[in-house]
C-alpha positions in Angstrom: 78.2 23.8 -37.8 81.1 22.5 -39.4 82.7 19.2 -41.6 85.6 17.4 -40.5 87.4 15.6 -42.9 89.9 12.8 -42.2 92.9 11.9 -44.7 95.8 9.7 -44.5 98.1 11.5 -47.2 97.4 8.6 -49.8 96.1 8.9 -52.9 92.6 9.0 -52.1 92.8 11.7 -50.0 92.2 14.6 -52.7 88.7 12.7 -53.2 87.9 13.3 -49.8 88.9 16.4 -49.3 87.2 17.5 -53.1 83.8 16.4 -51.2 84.6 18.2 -48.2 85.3 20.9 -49.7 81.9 20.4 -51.9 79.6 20.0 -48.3 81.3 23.0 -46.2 80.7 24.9 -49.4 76.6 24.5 -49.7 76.2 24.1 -46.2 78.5 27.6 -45.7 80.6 26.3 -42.8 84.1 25.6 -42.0 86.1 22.6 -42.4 88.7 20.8 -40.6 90.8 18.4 -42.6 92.7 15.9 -39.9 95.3 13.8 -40.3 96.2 11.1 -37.6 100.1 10.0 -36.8 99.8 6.7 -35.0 102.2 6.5 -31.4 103.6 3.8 -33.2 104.8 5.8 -36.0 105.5 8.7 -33.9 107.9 6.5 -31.6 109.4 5.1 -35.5 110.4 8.8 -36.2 111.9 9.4 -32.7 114.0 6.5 -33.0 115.1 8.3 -36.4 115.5 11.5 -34.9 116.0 11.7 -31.3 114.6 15.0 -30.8 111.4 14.4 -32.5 108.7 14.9 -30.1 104.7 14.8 -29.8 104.9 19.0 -31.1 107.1 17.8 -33.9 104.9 14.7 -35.1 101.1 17.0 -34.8 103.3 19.6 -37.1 104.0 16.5 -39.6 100.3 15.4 -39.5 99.1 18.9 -39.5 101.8 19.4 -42.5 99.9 16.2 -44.8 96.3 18.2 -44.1 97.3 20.9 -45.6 99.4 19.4 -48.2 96.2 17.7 -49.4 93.9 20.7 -48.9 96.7 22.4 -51.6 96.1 19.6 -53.7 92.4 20.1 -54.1 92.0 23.8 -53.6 93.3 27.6 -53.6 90.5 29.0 -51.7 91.9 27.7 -48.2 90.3 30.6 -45.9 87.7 27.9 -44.5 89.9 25.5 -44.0 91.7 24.4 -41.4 94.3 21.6 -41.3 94.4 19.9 -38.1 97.4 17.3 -36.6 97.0 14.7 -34.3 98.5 11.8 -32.7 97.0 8.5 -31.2 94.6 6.0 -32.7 93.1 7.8 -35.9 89.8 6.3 -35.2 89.2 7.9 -31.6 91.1 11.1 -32.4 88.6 11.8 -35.7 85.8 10.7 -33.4 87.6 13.5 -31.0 88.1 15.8 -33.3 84.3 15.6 -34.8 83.3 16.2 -31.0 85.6 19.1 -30.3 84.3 20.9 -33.5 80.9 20.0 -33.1 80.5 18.7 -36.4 77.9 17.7 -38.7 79.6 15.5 -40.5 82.8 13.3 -40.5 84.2 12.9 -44.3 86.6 10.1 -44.6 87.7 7.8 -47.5 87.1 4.1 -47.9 88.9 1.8 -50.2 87.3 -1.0 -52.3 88.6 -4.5 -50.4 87.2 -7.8 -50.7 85.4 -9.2 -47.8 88.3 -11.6 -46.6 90.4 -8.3 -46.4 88.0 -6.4 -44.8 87.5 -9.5 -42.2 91.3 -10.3 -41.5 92.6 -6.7 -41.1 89.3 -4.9 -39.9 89.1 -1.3 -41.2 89.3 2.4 -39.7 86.4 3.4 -41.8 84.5 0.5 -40.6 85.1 1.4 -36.9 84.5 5.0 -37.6 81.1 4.4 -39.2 80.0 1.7 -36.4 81.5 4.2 -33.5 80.4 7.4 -35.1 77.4 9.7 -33.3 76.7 11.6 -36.1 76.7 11.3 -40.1 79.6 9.9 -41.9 79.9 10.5 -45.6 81.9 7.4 -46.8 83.9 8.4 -49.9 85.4 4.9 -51.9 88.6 6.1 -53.0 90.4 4.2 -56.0 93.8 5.3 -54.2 
């Protein structure tokens, strides 16, 4: 058993990670708190920095998990921050699969329904793609 948790580095982020943190604690099992770097970005920060590669950009990502997880918590020994790189829905989805886990924590924010129709939504995506329980935190960040 264990809880993956997906954050972006934003504000809402400690939420998620705060309920996380709450599941892996009464269901006793680890957690594995993901953060996703887009190829997009990832080609963004090579153009910055020529050599910045794919080891360089899952240490960033792995770098805003655990700055999160410091946010929210001392007790770190069940937690594991976890980078990767390609589309953050599929590589959660990934992620949850590698792990085997129970449950996928990720954050949602409150949008009106034009925004949620024009732009789509990762949480959306995640929730409709998911094959097993998603805990849906609505963030105010």
């Amino acid at each position: 058993m264990s809880i993956v948790a997906a954050v972006d580095g934003e504000a809402g982020s400690t939420q998620v990670v705060e309920t996380a943190v709450d599941l892996a604690r009464a269901y006793d099992t680890e957690l594995y708190v993901v953060n996703v770097i887009t190829e997009e970005e990832m080609e963004r920060r090579r153009d910055e920095r020529e050599d910045y590669f794919i080891d360089d950009a899952a240490r960033d990502a792995a770098g805003v998990a655990r700055g999160v997880v410091a946010d929210v918590t001392d007790d770190r020994e069940a937690i594991t921050p976890v980078g990767r790189i390609g589309e953050p829905v599929e590589e959660v989805l990934e992620e949850g699969d590698k792990r085997d886990a129970d449950y996928i924590v990720m954050g949602g924010r409150k949008r009106s329904a034009v925004g949620k129709a024009l732009f789509g939504s990762v949480t959306q995506s995640l929730l409709l793609s998911a094959d097993r329980p998603v805990v849906t935190v609505i963030t105010q960040g």
